[in-house]
C-alpha positions as CSV (number, residue, x, y, z in Angstrom):
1,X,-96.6,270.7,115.7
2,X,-95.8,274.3,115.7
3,X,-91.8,274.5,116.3
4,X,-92.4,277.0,119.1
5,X,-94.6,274.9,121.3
6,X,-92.3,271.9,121.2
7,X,-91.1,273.1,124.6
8,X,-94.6,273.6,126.1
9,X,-97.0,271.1,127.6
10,X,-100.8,271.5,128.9
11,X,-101.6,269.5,131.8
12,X,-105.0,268.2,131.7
13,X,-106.3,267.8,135.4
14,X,-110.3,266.2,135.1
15,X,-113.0,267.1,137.9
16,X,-114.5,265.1,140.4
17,X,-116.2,262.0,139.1
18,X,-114.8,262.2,135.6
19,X,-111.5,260.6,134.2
20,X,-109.1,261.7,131.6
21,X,-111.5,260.8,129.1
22,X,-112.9,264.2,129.7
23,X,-110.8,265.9,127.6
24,X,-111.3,263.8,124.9
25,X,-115.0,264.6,124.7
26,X,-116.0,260.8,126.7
27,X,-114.7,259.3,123.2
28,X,-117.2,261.4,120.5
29,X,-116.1,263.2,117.7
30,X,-113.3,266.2,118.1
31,X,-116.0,269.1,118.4
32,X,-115.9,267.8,122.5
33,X,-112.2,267.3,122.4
34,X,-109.7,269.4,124.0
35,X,-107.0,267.7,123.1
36,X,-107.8,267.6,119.5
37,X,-108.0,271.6,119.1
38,X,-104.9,271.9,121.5
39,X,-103.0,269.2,118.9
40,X,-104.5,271.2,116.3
41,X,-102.8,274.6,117.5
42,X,-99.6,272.8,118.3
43,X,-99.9,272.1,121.9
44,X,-98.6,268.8,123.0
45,X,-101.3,267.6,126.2
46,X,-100.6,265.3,129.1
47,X,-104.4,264.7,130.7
48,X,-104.1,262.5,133.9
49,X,-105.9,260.3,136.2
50,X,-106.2,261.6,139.4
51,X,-105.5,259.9,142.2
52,X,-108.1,257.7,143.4
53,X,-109.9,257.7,139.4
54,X,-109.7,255.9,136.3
55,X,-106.3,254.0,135.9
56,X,-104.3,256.0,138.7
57,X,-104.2,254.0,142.2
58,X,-107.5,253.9,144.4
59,X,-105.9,254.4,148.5
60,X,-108.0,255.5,151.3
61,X,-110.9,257.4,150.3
62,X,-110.1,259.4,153.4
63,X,-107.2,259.8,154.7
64,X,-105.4,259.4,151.3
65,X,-107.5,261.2,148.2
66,X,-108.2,264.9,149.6
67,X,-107.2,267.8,147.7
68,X,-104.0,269.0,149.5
69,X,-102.5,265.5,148.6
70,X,-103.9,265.6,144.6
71,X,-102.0,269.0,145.0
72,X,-98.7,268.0,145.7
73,X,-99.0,264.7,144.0
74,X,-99.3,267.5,140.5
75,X,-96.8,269.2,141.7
76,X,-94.3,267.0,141.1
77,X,-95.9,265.4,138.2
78,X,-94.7,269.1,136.7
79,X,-91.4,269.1,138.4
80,X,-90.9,265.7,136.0
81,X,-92.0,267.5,132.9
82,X,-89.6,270.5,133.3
83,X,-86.6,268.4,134.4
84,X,-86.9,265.7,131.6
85,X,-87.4,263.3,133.9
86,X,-91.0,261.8,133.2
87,X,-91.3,257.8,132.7
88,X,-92.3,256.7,128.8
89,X,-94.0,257.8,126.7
90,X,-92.3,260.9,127.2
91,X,-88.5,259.4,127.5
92,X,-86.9,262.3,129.2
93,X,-88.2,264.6,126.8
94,X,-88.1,268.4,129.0
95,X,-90.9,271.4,129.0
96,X,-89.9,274.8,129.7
97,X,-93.2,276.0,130.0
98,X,-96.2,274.6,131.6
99,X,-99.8,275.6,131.1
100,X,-102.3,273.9,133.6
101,X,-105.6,273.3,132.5
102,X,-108.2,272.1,135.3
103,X,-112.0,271.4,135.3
104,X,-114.1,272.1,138.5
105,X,-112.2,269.8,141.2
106,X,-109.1,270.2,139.1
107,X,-109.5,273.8,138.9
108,X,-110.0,274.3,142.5
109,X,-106.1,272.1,142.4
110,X,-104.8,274.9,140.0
111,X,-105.6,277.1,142.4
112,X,-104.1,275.5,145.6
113,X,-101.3,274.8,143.1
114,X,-100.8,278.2,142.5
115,X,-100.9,279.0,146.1
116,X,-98.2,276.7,147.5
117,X,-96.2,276.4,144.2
118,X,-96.5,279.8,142.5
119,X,-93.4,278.8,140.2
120,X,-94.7,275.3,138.7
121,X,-96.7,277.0,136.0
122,X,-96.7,279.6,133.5
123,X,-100.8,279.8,132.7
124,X,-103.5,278.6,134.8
125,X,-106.6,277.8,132.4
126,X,-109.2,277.3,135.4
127,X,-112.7,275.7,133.9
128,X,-115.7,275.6,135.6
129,X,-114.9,277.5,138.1
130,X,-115.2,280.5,140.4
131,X,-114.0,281.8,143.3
132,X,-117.7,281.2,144.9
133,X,-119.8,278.3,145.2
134,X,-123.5,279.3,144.2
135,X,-124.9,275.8,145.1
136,X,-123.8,275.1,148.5
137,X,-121.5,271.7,148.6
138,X,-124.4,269.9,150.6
139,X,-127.0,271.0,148.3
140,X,-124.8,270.3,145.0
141,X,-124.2,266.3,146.9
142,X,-128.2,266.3,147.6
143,X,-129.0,267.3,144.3
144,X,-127.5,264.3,142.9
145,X,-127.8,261.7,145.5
146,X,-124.1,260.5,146.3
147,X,-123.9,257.2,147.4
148,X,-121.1,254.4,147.7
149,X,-120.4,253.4,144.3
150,X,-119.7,249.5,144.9
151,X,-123.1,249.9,146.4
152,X,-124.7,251.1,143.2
153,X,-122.7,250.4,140.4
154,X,-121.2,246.9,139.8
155,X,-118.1,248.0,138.5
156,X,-117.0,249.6,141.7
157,X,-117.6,246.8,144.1
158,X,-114.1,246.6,145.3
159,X,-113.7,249.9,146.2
160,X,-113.8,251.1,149.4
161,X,-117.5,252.9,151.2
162,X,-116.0,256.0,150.6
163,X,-115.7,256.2,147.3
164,X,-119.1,258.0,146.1
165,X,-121.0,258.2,142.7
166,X,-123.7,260.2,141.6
167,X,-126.9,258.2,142.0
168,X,-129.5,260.3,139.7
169,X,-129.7,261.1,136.3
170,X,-132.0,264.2,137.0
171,X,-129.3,265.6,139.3
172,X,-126.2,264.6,137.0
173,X,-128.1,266.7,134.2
174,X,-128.9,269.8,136.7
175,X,-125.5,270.0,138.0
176,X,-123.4,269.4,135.0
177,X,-125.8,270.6,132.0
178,X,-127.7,273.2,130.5
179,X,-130.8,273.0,129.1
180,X,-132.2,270.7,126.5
181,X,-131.1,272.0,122.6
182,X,-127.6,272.9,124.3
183,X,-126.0,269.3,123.9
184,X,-126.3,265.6,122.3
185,X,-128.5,264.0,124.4
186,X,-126.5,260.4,122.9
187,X,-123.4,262.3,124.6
188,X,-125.5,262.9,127.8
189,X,-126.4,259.8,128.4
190,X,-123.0,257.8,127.8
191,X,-121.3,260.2,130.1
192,X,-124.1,259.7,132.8
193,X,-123.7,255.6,132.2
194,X,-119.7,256.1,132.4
195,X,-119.5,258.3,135.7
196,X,-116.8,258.1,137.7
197,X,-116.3,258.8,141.7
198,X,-115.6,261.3,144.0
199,X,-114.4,260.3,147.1
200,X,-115.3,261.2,150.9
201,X,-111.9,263.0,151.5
202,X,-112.7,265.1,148.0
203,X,-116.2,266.2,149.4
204,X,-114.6,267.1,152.8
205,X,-111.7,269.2,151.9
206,X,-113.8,270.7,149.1
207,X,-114.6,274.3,151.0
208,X,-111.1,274.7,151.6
209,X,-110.3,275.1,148.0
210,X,-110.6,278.5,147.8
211,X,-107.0,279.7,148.0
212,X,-105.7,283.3,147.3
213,X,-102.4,282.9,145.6
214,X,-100.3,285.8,146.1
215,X,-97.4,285.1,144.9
216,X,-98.4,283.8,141.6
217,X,-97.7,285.9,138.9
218,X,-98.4,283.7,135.6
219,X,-101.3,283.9,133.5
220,X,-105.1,283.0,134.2
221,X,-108.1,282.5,132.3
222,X,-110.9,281.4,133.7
223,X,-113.4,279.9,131.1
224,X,-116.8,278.8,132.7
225,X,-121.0,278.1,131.5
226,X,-122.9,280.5,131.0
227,X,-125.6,278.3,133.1
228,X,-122.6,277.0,135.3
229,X,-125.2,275.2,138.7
230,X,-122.5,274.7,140.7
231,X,-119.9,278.1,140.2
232,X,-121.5,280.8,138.4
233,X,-125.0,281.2,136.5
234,X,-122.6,283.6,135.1
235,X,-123.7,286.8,132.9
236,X,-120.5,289.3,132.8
237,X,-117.7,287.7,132.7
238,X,-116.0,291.3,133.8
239,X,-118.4,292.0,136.9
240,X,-120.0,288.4,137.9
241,X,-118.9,285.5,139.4
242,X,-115.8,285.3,137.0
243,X,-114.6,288.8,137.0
244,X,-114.8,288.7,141.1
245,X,-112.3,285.9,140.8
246,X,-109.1,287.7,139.8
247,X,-108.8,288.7,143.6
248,X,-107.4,285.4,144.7
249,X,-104.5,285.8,142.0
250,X,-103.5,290.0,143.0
251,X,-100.3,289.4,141.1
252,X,-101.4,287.7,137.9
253,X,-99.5,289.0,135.3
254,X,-102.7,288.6,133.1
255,X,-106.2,287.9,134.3
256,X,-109.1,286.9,131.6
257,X,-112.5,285.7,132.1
258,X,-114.6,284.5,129.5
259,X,-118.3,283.1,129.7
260,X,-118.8,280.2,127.3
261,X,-122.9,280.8,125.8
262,X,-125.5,278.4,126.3
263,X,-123.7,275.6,128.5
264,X,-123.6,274.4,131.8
265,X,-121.2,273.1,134.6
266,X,-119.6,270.9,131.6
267,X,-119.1,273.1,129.1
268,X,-117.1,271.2,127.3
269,X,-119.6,268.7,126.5
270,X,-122.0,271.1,124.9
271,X,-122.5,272.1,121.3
272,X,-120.9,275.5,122.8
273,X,-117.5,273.7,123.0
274,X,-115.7,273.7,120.0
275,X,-116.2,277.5,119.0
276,X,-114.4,277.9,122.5
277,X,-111.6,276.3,122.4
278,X,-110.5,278.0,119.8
279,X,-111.4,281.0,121.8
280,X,-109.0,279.9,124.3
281,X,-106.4,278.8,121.9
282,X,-106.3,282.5,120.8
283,X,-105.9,283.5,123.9
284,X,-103.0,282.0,124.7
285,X,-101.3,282.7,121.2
286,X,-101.9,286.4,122.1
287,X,-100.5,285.4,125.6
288,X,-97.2,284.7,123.6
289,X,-97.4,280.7,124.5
């Protein structure tokens, strides 16, 4: 570990029907794993379940799992990490400084984060994500035919009607892929067979996740596809999509936007992935974390 990033910790905050596994490239070798290039740079990583996926709790896919809640419920996740007061494995040990890292749905919680607790970090890495939806959220749920999961996948049987799954393997791959040549189709078709849920509270609180956080003055990158369905189909990263996206953070002490080449929605499931996260990594070394 490098000495001066004992005190700094990246939160790893998945998207919507993904787990923490995400971050470890769905269990295939390190060229899909964040948290192998952030161990490799130094950066110790905390990736989480949300609430209402993988090993977290599974409450009311209504009233309980909506995206104000997953944004508090962060919140004081970090609170724990700066105080020292996190449960084993991390005994008490405390972070001064706090990089968030979100994908998609978790980006959109960086961003409300950032909104309604401007102090909790000290870099926002948003991926997969823009300040504009390009696919309308009906269209994007159309696309890939969300249904009940206990009705269509045995493995969710007890949960609730309003837990949701992605229903079609043609959808998955438009929304979350690029084109054929830009990934391992092996890859593909594990992480299609191992989808998670999104729930009906998620979906309806979705449009309001477009925050402008004015009193944030940390650092943000936002790191998106090149052939993102859902946020971007991006080209400049200075004047598209990306670029357009520094107005919701006026008082960003640093603002960055980089388009990853030749990946989709998931980037970092594509060949693209490993050459940026070092791009990334740099970044923040240059950021002076």
């Amino acid at each position: 570990m490098v000495e001066g990033r004992r005190g700094t910790v990246q939160v790893l905050v998945h998207g919507a029907t993904y787990t923490r596994g995400y971050w470890t490239g769905d269990g295939f070798d390190n060229r899909y794993s964040w948290v192998a290039a952030a161990s490799k740079a130094g950066y110790p990583t905390l990736a989480i379940d949300r609430l209402g996926n993988g090993d977290s709790d599974h409450p009311d896919p209504i009233l309980a799992v909506q995206y104000p809640v997953e944004v508090e419920t962060i919140h004081q996740i970090i609170v724990k990490l700066r105080a020292g007061t996190f449960p084993p494995p991390l005994n008490g040990r405390k972070f001064t400084k706090v990089i968030y890292v979100g994908h998609s749905y978790g980006s959109i919680i960086g961003n409300a984060l950032a909104t309604t607790h401007s102090l909790d970090t000290d870099a926002l890495l948003l991926t997969g994500w823009s300040s504009t939806f390009i696919t309308l959220i009906p269209t994007v749920l159309g696309t890939a035919i969300v249904l009940p999961a206990s009705l269509t996948l045995p493995r969710y049987k007890s949960l609730p009607l309003g837990y949701l799954t992605i229903n079609s393997q043609p959808g998955f791959r438009a929304l979350f892929f690029s084109s054929p040549g830009t990934y391992n189709t092996s890859l593909f078709d594990y992480d299609f067979a191992n989808r998670g849920t999104i729930t009906a509270g998620e979906a309806a609180t979705l449009a309001f996740g477009v925050n402008t956080a004015g009193a944030y003055t940390g650092k943000v990158l936002v790191v998106t596809g090149e052939r993102d369905a859902i946020f971007c189909n991006c080209g400049d990263a200075r004047t598209g999509y990306l670029g357009r996206s520094r107005s919701l953070f006026p008082r960003a002490s640093v603002f960055d936007a980089y388009v990853v080449p030749e990946a989709g929605h998931c980037w970092q499931l594509h060949y693209a992935a490993e050459k940026a996260f070092g791009t990334v990594h740099e970044w923040l070394g240059k950021q002076g974390l």
